[in-house]
N, C-alpha and C positions, 0 to 999 in steps of 0.2 A: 396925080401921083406918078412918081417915076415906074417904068412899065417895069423894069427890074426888081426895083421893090417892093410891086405888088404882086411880083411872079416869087417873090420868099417870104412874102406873109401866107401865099397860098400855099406855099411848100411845108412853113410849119405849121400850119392849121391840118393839114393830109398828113403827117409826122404824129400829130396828137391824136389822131383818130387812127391811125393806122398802132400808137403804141397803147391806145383806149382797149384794144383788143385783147393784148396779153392778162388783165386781170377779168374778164368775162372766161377769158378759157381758164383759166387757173379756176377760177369759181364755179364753172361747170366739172372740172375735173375732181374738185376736192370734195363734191358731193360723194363721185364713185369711192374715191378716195378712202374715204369716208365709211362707209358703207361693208368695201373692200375691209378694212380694216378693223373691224367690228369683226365679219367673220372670221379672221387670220387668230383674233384674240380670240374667241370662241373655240374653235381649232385647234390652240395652246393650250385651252383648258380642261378642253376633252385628255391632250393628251399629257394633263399632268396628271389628271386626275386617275386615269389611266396606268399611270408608273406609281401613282400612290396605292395602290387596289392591290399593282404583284408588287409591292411591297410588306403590305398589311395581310397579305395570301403567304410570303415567304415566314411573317412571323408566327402566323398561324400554323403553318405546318412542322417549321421545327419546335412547336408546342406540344402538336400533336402525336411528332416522335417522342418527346420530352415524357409525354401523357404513355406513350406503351413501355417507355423504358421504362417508369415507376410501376405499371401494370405489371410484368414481368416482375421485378424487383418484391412486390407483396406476394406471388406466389412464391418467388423464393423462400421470402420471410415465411410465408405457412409452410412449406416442406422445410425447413429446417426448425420448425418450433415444435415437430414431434418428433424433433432427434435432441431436443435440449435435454441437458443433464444437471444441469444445475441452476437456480433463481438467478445468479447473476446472470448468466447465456438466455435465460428469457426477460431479466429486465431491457436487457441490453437489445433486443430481439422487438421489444414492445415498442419500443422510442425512435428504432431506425421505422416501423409498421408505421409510429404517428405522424412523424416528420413525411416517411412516402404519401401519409393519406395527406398530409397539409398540402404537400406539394402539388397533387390530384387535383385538389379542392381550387389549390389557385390556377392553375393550369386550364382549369377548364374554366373559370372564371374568366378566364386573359383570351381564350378560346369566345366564348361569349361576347366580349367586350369587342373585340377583334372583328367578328363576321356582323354586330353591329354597323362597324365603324365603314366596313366593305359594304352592306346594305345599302347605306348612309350614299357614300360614292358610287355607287352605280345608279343611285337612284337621281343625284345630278349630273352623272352623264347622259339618261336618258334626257332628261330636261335639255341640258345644254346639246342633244344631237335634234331636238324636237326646235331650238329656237335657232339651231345654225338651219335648219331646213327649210324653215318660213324666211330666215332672211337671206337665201339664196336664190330663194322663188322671188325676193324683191330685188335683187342684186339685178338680175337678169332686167326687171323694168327699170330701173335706177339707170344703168348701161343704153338701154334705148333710150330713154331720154337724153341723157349725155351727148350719145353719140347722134344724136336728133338735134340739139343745142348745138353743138361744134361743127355740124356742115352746117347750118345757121350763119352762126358766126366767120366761118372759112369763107362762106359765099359775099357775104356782103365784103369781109377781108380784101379777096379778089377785085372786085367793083372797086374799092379807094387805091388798091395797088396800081390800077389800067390808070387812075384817075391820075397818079404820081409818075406811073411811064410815060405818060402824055405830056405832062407838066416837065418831066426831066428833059423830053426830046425838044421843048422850047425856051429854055434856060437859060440863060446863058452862063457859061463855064467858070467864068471868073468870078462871078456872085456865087454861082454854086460851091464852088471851093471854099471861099471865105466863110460863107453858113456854114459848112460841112466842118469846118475848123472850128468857129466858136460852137455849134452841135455836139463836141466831142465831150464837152465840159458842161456847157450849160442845159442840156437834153430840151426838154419841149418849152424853156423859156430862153428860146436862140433867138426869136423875136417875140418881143412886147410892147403891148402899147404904152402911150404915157399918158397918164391920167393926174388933172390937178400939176401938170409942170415937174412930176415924177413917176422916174423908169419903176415898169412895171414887175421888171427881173429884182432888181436891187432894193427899190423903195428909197431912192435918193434924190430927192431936187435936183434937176439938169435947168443951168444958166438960159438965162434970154436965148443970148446968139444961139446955143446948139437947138434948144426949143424951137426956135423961129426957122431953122436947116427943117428940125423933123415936120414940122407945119407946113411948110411948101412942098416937102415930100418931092423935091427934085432931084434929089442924089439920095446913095444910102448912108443916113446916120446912125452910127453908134452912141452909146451912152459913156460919157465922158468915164462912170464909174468902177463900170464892170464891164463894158466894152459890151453890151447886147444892142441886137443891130434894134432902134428905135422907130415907130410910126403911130400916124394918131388916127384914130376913127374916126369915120370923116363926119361922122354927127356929132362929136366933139367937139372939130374945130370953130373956133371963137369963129 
C-alpha cells in the first residue's frame, strides 16, 4: 500500500477517535447538568411558593383590617340604637348590624381559608428546602465524579493528540491538504473502505478500473461518486 495512503487512513482513524470524545464528555457533563438542574427547579419553586405565601399574608391582612373596620362599625351601631327615636331609625339600624355581622362571618371565614392555604405552602417549602438539601449533598458527589470522568477522558484525549502531532510531522503536505479539503464536508467518512466493490462514504458501485487503482493501493484513489479518498482492508483483498 502506498505509504501516503496509509499515513491518511491513519490520520482518519486518530480524527474518529479523537471526535469519539466529544460525546463521552457531553455524557459526562449532562449528568451534572442534569442534577444541576433539578436543583435550580427546586429553587424556583421555593421561590414561587414564597411570593405566593406574601400574597395569600397581603389578603389576609386587608381582611383583617376589613374585620376591625366592621368591629368598629357594630359598636357604632350599638351607640346609636339608644339614641333611636323612631322604628324606622331602628329597623334601618338592625340591617346595617346584619349585613356588618354577615360580613364578620365571612371575613373571618376567608381569614380561615387563607392561613389554611399559607399552612398548606409552608409546609411545601419545608419539604422542597429538605429535598433541595439532600440533592446538594449529592450534587457535590455527582461533581466529583464528573470531574473524575473528564481528566479520564482529557488524559487518554492527550495520548491520541501526541499520536496525531507525530503523524502530522511525517505527512506529507500535499495529501494532507487534499484530506483536510474533502474532511471539511465529509467529517470522519473522508476515507472509507470499499466493501463488496462499494464506497463505503456513499454506498455506490465503483467500476472495475477504479476498484482495481484502490486494490493495488498504489496511488491515492477517490470515489468516482462523492469524491472519498478510497482503500481496502487488506484481509479483503481477493
Amino acid at each position: 500500500m502506498n505509504k501516503h495512503l496509509k499515513q491518511l487512513i491513519d490520520l482518519s482513524k486518530i480524527d474518529k477517535e479523537i471526535d469519539a470524545f466529544e460525546p463521552q464528555i457531553e455524557e459526562a457533563n449532562s449528568k451534572y447538568e442534569a442534577a444541576l438542574a433539578k436543583t435550580k427547579s427546586i429553587e424556583a419553586d421555593i421561590e414561587n411558593l414564597t411570593n405566593e405565601i406574601k400574597e395569600e399574608e397581603l389578603k389576609k391582612s386587608k381582611n383583617e383590617l376589613h374585620l376591625q373596620e366592621l368591629s368598629q362599625k357594630l359598636e357604632e351601631i350599638s351607640k346609636k340604637s339608644s339614641e333611636v327615636k323612631t322604628e324606622r331609625e331602628m329597623k334601618s339600624l338592625q340591617l346595617e348590624e346584619e349585613i356588618a355581622k354577615e360580613q364578620i362571618t365571612f371575613a373571618n371565614e376567608e381569614i380561615a381559608r387563607l392561613e389554611k392555604i399559607i399552612e398548606a405552602k409552608k409546609e411545601q417549602i419545608e419539604a422542597a428546602r429538605a429535598s433541595l438539601e439532600e440533592l446538594k449533598a449529592k450534587l457535590e458527589t455527582v461533581k466529583a465524579e464528573v470531574d473524575a470522568k473528564l481528566e479520564a477522558i482529557n488524559a487518554q484525549r492527550q495520548e491520541v493528540f501526541k499520536r496525531k502531532e507525530q503523524l502530522l510531522a511525517e505527512i506529507n503536505q500535499k495529501g494532507l491538504a487534499f484530506y483536510q479539503k474533502i474532511r471539511r464536508w465529509a467529517k470522519n467518512t473522508t476515507v472509507v473502505p470499499v466493501e463488496d466493490q462499494a464506497c463505503m462514504g456513499c454506498h455506490i458501485v465503483i467500476g472495475d478500473k477504479v476498484y482495481a487503482d484502490v486494490i493495488r493501493g498504489e496511488d491515492i484513489t477517490t470515489c468516482p461518486h462523492c469524491g472519498r479518498i478510497l482503500y481496502v482492508e487488506p484481509n479483503t483483498q481477493e
